[in-house]
N, C-alpha and C positions, 0 to 999 in steps of 0.2 A: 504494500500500500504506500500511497505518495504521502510526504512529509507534510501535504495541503492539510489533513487533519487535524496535525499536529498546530498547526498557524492557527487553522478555525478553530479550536478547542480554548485555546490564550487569548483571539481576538474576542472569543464569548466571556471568558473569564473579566477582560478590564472593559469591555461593552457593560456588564452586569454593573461593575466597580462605581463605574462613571453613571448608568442612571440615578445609583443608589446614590450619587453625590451630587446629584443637579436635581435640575427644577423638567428634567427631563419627563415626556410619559413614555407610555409603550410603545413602539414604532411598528408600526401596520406593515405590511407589506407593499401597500402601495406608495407609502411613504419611501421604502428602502429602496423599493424600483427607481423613485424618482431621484434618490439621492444619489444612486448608483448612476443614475442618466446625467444626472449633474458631473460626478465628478469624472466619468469619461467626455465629455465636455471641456471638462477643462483641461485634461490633456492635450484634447485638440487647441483650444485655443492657445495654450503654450507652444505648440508648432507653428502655429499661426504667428506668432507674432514674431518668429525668428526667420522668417518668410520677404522674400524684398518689396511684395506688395504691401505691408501692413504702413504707411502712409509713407512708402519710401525710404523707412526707417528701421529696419529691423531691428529687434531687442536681443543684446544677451539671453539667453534662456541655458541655465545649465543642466548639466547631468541629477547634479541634487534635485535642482525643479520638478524634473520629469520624476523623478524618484518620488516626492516626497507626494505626487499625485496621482501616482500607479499604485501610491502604497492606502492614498482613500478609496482607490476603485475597486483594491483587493479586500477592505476592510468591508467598504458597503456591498461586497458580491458575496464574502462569507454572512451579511446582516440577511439579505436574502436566504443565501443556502438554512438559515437557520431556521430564518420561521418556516420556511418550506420540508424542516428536517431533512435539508439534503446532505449527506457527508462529500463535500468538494473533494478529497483525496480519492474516494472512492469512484467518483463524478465523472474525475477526470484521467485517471485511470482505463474507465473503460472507453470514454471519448476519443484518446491516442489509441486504445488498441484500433478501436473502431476505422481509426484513420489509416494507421497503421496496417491494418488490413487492406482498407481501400487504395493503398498506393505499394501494396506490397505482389 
C-alpha cells in the first residue's frame, strides 16, 4: 500500500486539532469540493502569473510557491477522501495499476 495513507491518516489527525481550536464547523462535502477547486486554482494562477502575458510583466513565482499550494490541494483532496471514507493510498494504488495496465 502507498504511503498516501499514511499522509491522510496525520492530515485527519491536525484537521480534527484545528477545528477543535477554531471557530471552525463541520465541513460538508460540498464545501471540501469547492475548497479543493479553489486551491487547484490557485496553482494555476501561480503559473499564470510567471507567464509573459500577465500584463507584460511576469512575476517570480518559486518552487516553494508551487509547493506550498500543491500541499493545500493535497490536504483538501485527503478533506474529500474523508468524508467520502475513501483511503487515497488504496485509491490510488489501484488507479496506477489501472493505468499501468492500460499502457502496458
Amino acid at each position: 500500500m502507498l504511503e498516501m495513507s499514511n499522509v491522510q491518516a496525520n492530515l485527519k489527525k491536525l484537521r480534527t486539532k484545528w477545528v477543535e481550536n477554531s471557530n471552525w464547523t463541520q465541513v460538508t462535502l460540498f464545501d471540501a469540493i469547492a475548497f479543493l477547486s479553489t486551491e487547484v486554482a490557485e496553482v494555476l494562477d501561480l503559473y499564470l502569473r510567471t507567464q509573459p502575458y500577465e500584463r507584460n510583466n511576469p512575476q517570480s513565482v518559486t518552487k516553494d510557491d508551487f509547493g506550498e499550494e500543491l500541499a493545500d490541494v493535497v490536504i483538501m483532496a485527503c478533506s474529500v477522501a474523508d468524508i467520502l471514507d475513501i483511503d487515497l493510498g488504496e485509491a490510488l494504488e489501484a488507479k496506477m495499476n489501472k493505468i499501468d495496465r492500460k499502457y502496458s
